[in-house]
C-alpha positions as CSV (number, residue, x, y, z in Angstrom):
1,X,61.9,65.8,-122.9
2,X,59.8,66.5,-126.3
3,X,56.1,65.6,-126.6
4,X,54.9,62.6,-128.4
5,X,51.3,61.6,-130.0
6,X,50.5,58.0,-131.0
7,X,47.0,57.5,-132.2
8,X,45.6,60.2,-130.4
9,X,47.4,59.9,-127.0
10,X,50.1,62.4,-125.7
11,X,53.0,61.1,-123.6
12,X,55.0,63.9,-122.0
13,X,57.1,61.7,-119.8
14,X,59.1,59.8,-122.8
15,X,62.1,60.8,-125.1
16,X,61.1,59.8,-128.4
17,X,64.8,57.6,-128.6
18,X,63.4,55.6,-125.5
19,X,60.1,55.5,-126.9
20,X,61.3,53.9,-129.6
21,X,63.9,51.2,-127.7
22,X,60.6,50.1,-125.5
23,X,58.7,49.3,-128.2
24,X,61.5,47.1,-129.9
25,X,61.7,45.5,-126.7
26,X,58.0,44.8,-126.8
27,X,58.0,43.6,-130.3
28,X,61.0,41.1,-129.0
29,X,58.9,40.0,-126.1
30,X,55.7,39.3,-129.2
31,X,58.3,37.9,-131.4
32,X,59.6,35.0,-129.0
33,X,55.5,34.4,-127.7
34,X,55.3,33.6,-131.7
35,X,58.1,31.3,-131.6
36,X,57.0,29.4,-128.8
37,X,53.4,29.1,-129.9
38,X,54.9,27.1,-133.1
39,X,57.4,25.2,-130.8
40,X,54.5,24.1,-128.6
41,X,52.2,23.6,-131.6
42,X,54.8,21.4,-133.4
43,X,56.0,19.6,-130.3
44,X,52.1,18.3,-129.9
45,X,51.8,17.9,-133.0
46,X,48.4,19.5,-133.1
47,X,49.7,21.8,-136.3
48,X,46.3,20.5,-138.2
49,X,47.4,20.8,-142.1
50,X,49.3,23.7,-141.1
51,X,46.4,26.1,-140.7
52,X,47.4,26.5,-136.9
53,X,50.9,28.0,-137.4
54,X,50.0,29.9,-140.4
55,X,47.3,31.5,-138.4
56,X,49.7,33.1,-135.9
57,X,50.2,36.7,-136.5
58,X,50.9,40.0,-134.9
59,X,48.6,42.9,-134.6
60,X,48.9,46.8,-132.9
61,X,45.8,48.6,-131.5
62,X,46.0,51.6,-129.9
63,X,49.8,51.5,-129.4
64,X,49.2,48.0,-127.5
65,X,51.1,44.9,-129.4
66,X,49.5,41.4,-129.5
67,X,49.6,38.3,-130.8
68,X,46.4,36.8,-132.8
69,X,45.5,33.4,-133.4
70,X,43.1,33.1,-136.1
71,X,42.8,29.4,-137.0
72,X,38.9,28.3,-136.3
73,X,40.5,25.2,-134.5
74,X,43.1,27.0,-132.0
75,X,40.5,27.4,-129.0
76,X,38.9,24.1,-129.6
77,X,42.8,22.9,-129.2
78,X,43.4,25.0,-126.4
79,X,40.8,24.8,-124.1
80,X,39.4,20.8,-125.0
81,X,35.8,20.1,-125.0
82,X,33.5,18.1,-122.5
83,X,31.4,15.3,-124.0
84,X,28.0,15.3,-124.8
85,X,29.1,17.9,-127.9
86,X,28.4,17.2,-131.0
87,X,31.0,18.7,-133.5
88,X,30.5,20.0,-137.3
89,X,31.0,17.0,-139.7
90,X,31.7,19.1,-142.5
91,X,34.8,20.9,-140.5
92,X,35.9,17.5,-139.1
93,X,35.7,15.8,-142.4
94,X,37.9,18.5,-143.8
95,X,40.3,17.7,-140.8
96,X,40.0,14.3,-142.0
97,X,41.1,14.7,-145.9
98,X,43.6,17.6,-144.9
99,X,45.0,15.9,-141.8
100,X,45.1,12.4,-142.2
101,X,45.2,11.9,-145.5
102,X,41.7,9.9,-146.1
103,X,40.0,10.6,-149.0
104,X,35.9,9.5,-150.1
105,X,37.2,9.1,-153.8
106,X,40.5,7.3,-154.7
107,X,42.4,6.8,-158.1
108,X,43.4,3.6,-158.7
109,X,46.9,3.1,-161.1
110,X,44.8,3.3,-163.9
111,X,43.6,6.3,-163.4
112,X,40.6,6.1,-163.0
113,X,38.8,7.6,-159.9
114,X,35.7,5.4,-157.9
115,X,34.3,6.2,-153.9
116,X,35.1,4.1,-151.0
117,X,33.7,6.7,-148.6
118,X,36.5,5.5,-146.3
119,X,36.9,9.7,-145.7
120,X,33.3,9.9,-144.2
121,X,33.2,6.6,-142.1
122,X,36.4,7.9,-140.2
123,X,34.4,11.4,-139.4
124,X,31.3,9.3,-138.5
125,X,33.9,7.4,-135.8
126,X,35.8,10.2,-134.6
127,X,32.5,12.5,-134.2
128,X,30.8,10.0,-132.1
129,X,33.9,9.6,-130.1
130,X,34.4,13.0,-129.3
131,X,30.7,13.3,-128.7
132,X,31.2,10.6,-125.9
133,X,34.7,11.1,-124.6
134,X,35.1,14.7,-125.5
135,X,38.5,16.3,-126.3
136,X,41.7,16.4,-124.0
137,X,42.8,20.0,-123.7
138,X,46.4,20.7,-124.5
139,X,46.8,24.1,-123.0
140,X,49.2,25.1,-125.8
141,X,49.1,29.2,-125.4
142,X,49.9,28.8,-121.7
143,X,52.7,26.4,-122.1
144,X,54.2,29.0,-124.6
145,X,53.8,32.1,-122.4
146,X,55.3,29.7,-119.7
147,X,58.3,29.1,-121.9
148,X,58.4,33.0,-123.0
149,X,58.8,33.8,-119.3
150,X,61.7,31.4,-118.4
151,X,63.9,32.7,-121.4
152,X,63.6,36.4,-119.4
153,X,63.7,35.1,-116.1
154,X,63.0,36.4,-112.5
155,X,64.9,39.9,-112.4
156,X,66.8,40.7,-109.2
157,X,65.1,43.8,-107.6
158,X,67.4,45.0,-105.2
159,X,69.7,48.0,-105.5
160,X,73.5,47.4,-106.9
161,X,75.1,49.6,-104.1
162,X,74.0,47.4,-101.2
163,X,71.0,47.4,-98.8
164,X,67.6,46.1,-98.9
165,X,65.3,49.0,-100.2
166,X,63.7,48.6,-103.4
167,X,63.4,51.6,-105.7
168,X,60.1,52.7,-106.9
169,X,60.5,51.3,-110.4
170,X,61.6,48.1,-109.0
171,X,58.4,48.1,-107.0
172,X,56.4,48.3,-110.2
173,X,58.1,45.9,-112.3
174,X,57.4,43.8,-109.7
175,X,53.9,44.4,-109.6
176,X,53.4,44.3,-113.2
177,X,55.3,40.8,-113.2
178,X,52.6,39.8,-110.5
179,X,49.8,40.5,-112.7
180,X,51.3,39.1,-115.4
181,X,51.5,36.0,-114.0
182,X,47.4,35.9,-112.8
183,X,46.5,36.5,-116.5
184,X,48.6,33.7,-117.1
185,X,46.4,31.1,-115.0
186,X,43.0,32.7,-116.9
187,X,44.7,31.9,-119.8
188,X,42.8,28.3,-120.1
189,X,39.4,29.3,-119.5
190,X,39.7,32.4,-121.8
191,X,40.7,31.1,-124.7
192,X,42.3,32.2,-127.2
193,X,41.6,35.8,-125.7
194,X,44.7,34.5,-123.2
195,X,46.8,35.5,-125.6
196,X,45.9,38.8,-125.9
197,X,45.1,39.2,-122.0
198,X,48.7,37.9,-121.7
199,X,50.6,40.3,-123.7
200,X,49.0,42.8,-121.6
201,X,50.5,41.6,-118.8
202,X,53.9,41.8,-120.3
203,X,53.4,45.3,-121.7
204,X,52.7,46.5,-118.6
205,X,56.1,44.1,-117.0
206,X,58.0,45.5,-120.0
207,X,57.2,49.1,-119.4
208,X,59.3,49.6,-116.6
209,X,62.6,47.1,-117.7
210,X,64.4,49.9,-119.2
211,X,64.3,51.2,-115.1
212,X,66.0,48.4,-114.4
213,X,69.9,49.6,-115.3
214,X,70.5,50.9,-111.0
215,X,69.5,46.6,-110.5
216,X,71.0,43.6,-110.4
């Protein structure tokens, strides 16, 4: 066994060769949360001029992995909103132009350019809509973390050589699977800090899969 630091913490318990096989397995698990984000995203299509996929990205503090969405419309996507709200025109009008490909100033074949303000009377109808009817939530982080957890699947924890017993790393694979999954239904009401309460949850599942070569 040989001592190893990582930003400031000591782990006595781990050959450096293993340390380095977990955290490849943990930048897998972040790699295929990533992929299924932009599946879901594109599936919904709820991409928004591209801003939402581009916005995915991974990030390490303190030797714990996550994934970071920063796009300024991802919770808003995520979660919904009740109505009664009233949005900002300026952003939605953006979404308009970038999204949906209305403009306030057109060029006819000539070339030359006048305003229709066709741009701004679609914000004016979609922000009063939203204001009354609010926006339907698409739950698009959980349905990737849902997806992420099918590819692994549901380990068998019982012992190869016969019997019922569980081992004790079996026993806490199990448990860190368990609270993976409640993180998993908080995931709606936190936002988009369900992602990184998520990969959490499968850091602490992950730690132990490397225990899991005496299982079937």
């Amino acid at each position: 066994m040989v001592q190893q630091q990582q930003q400031g913490f000591v782990n006595p318990y781990m050959l450096s060769e293993n340390e380095s096989e977990m955290g490849k397995f943990k930048d897998n698990i972040r790699d295929k949360v990533i992929h299924n984000l932009k599946k879901v995203i594109a599936a919904g299509d709820i991409n928004f001029t591209g801003d939402m996929t581009k916005s995915i990205h991974k990030e390490t503090q303190s030797n714990i992995q996550f994934v970071i969405i920063d796009s300024p419309y991802a919770g808003l996507v995520d979660k919904g909103m009740s109505p009664g709200t009233w949005v900002n025109f300026d952003k939605l009008h953006a979404w308009v132009e970038g999204k949906l490909k209305i403009l306030d100033n057109v060029t006819n074949p000539s070339g030359k350019s006048y305003y229709t303000g066709e741009a701004t009377d679609v914000t004016w109808r979609i922000l009063y809509k939203i204001q009354r009817d609010g926006i339907k939530p698409t739950f698009f982080v959980k349905k990737a973390l849902k997806k992420v957890i099918g590819q692994f699947g549901q380990a068998n924890l019982r012992r190869s050589s016969g019997g019922n017993k569980q081992g004790k790393w079996a026993k806490k694979l199990k448990r860190g699977l368990k609270k993976a999954g409640k993180i998993l239904k908080k995931v709606s009401k936190k936002g988009m800090k369900g992602v990184k309460l998520a990969n959490k949850g499968i850091n602490t599942a992950s730690r132990y899969q490397k225990k899991l070569g005496r299982y079937k």
